[in-house]
C-alpha positions in Angstrom: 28.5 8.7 2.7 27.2 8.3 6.2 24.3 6.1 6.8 21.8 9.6 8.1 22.5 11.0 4.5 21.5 7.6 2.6 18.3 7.6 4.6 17.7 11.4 4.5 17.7 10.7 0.8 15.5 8.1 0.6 12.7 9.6 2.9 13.2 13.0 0.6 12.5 11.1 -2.7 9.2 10.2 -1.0 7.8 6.6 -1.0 8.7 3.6 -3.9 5.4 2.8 -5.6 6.0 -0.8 -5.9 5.1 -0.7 -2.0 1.4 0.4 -3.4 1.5 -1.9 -6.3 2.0 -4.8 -3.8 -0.5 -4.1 -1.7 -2.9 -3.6 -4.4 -1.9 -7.2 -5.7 -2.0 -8.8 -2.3 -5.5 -7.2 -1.9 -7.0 -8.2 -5.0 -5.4 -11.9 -3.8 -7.4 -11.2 -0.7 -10.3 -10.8 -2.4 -10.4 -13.5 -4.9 -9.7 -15.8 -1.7 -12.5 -14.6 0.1 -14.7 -15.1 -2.8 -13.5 -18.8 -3.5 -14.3 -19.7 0.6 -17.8 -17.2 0.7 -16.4 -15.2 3.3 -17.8 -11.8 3.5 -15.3 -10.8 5.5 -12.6 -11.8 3.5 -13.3 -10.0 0.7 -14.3 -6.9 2.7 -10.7 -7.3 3.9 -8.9 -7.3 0.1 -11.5 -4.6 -0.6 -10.4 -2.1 2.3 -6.3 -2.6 1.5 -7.1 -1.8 -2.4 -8.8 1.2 -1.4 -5.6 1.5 1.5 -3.6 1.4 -1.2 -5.3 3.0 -4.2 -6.7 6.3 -2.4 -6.0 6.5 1.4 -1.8 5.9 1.7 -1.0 8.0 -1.4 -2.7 11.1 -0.3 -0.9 10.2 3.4 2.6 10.3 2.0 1.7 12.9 -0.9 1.2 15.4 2.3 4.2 14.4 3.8 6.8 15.2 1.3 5.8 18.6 0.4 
């Protein structure tokens, strides 16, 4: 199987969550992080890439593989 039809497959199939899950995680790490040092910014930071990943990417590749 040639290397165009693996990757035609995969972009087909449409995007793994666990990509989402991670940056969910890795936000809500953010977050906590930003909390501990009382950095506003910080924890604006985790809260934009859960909302990235909870509301904002999804609907991205949901229009893209229909």
């Amino acid at each position: 199987m040639p290397l165009a039809d693996i990757i035609d497959q995969y972009y087909r199939a449409g995007p793994e969550p666990g990509s989402f899950i991670a940056l969910m995680v890795l936000g809500f790490i953010v977050g906590i992080f930003g909390h501990l040092v009382r950095s506003r910014l910080v924890v604006g930071v985790g809260v934009v890439m859960i909302f990235a990943a909870t509301v904002i990417l999804p609907f991205q590749f949901a229009g893209q593989f229909q």
